[in-house]
SERO-4910 file (N, C-alpha, C, O; in steps of 0.05 Angstrom, whole numbers):
BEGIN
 pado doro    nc1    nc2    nc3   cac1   cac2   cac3    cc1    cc2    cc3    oc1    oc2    oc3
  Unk    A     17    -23      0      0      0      0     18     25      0     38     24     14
  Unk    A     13     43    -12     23     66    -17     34     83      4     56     92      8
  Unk    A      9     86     18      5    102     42     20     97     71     24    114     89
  Unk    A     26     65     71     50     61     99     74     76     92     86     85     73
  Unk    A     75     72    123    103     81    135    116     57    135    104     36    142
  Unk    A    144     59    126    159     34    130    177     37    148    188     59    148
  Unk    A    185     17    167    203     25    189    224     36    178    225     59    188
  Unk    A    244     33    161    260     54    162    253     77    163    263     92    179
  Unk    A    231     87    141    220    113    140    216    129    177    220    152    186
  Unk    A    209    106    187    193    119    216    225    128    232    233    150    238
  Unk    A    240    102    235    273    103    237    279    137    231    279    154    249
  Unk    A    283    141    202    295    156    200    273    189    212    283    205    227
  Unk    A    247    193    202    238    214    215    243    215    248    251    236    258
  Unk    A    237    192    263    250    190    288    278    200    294    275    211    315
  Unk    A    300    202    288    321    222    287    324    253    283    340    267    295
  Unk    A    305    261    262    302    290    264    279    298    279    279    321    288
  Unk    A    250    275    285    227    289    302    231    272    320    224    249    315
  Unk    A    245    279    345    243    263    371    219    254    375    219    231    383
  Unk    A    191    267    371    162    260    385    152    238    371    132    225    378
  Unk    A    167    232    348    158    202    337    168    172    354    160    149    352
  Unk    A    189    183    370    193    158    383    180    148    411    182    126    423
  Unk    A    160    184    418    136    168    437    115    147    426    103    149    405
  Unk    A    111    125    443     98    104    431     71    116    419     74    113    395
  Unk    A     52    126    422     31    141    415     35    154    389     14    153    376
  Unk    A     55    168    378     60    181    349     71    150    331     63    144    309
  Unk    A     89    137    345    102    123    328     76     98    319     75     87    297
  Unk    A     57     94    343     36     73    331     16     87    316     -1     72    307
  Unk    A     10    118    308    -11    131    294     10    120    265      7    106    245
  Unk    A     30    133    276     54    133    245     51    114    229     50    117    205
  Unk    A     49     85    242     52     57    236     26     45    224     25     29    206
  Unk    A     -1     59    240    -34     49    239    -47     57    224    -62     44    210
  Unk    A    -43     84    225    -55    115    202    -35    139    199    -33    160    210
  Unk    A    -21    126    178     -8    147    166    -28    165    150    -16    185    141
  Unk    A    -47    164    145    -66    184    134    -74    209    146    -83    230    137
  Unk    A    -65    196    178    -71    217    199    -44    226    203    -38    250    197
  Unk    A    -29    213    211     -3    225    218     21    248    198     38    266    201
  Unk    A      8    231    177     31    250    156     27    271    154     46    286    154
  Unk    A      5    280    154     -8    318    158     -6    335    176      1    358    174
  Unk    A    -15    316    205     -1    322    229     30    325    227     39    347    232
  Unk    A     48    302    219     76    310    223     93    340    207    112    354    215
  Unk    A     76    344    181     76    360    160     73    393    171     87    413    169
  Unk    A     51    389    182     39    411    203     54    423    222     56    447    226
  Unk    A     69    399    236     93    406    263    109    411    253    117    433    261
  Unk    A    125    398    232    144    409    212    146    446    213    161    464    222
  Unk    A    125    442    200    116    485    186    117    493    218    134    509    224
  Unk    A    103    484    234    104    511    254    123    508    277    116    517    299
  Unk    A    141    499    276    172    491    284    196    501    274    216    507    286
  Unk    A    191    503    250    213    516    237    216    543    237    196    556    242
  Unk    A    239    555    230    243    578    221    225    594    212    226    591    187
  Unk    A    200    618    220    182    634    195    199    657    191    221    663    199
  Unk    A    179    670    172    192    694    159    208    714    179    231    723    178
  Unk    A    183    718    202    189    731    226    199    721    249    214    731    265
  Unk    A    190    700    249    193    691    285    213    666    281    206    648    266
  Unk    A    234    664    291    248    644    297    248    616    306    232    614    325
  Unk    A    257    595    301    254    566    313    246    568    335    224    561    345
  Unk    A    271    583    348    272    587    386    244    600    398    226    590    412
  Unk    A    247    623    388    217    630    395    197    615    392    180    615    410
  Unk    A    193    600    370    168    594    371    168    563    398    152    551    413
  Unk    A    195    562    392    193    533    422    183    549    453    167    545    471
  Unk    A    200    566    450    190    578    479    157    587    482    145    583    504
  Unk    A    148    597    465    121    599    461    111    575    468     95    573    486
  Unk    A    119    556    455     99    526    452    108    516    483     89    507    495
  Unk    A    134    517    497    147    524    528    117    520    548    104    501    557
  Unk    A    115    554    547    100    564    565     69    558    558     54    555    577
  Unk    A     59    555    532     38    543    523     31    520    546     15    522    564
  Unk    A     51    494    539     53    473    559     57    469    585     52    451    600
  Unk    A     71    496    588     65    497    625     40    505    631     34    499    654
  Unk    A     20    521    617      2    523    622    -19    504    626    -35    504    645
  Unk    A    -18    487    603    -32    466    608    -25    443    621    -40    424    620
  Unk    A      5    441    640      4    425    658     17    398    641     15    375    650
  Unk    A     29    404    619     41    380    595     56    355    610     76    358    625
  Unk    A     47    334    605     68    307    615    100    319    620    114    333    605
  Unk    A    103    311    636    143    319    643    160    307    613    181    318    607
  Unk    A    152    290    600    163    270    583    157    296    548    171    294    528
  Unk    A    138    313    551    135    337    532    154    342    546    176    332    544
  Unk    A    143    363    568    163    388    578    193    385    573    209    403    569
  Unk    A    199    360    575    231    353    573    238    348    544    262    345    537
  Unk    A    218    346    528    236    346    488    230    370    484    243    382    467
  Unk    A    209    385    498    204    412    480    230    428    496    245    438    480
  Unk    A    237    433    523    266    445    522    287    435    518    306    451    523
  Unk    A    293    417    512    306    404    488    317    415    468    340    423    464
  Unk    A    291    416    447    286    423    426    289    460    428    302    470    409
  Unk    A    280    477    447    282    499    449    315    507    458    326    528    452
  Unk    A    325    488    471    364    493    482    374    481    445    395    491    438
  Unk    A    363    466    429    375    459    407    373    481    390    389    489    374
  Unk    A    356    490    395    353    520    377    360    548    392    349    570    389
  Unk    A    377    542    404    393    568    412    377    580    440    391    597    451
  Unk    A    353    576    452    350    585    468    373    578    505    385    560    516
  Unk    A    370    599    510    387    591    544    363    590    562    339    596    560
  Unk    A    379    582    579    368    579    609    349    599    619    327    596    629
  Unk    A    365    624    614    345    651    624    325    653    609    303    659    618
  Unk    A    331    649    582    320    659    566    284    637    563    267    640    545
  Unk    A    283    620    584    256    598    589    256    611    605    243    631    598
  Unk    A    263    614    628    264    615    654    237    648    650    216    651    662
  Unk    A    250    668    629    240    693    633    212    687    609    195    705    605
  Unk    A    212    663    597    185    660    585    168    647    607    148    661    609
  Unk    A    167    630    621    159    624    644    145    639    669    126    634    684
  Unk    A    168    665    668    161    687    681    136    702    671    116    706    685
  Unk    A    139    709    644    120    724    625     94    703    633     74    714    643
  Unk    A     94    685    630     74    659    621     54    659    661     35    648    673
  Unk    A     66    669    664     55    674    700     37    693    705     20    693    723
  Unk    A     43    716    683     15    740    684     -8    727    668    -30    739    667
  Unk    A     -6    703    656    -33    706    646    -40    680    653    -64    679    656
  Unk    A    -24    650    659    -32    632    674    -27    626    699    -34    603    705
  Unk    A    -16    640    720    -16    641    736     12    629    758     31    616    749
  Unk    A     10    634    778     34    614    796     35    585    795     59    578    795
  Unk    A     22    571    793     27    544    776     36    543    758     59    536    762
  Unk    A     30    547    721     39    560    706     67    561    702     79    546    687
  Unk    A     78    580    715    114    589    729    121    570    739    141    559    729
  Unk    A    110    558    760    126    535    777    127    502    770    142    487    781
  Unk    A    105    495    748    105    464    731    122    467    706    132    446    698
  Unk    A    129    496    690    149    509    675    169    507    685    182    494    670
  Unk    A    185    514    711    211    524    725    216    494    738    239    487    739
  Unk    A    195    476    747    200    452    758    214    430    734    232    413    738
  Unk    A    201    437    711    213    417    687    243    433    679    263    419    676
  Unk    A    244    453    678    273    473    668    285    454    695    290    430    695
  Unk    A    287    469    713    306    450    742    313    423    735    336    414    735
  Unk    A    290    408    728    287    373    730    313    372    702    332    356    702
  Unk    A    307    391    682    327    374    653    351    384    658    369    376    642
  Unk    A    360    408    683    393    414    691    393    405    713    408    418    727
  Unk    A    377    378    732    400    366    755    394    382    771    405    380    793
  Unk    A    377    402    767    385    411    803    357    408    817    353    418    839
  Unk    A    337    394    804    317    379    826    316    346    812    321    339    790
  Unk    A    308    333    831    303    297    820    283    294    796    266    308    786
  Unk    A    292    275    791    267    266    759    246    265    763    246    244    776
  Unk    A    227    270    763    200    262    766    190    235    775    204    220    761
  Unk    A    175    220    788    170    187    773    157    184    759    154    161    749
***
């Protein structure tokens, strides 16, 4: 069939999109590629580089987005990742986090600042 993914294919997108190797993307990838390829296509475009806004930025956006909603530790930890791979620093979450506190609140800041801590060692892993 046309439309599978073949494991190498998944292999190799798994190297440039870390989120394919959560079991949940990698079995849509594998089940319904009809679904996934548009989806992956999609994350692609608004990940990358735009005209205006930068890789980094737009991770830190998507950052504090996810602290807001309280994102699995297992996000929080590829998306700053992915945001330190693209040039962002430490402060430079730390003060989106901050920003991300006037409009979601002290939780918000502190499930944001608890995952930044958790991926530099200076609080324990989560279980």
């Amino acid at each position: 069939m046309a439309d599978e993914v073949t494991q190498t294919e998944l292999e190799a997108r798994a190297k440039s999109e870390p989120h394919i190797q959560l079991p949940e993307w990698s079995h849509a990838a594998r089940e319904d590629p009809g679904f996934f390829r548009p989806f992956a296509e999609l994350r692609t475009h608004v990940f990358a580089d735009g005209q205006a806004l930068p890789r980094k930025y737009r991770e830190l956006i998507h950052l504090c987005l996810l602290a807001y909603r309280f994102a699995p530790d297992r996000t929080m930890t590829a998306h700053l990742r992915r945001a330190k791979d693209a040039g962002a620093t430490s402060r430079e979450i730390m003060e989106g986090f901050e920003t991300a506190l006037m409009a979601g609140g002290v939780p918000t800041y502190l499930h944001g600042m608890n995952a930044l801590l958790r991926s530099e060692g200076a609080l324990p892993q989560a279980d």
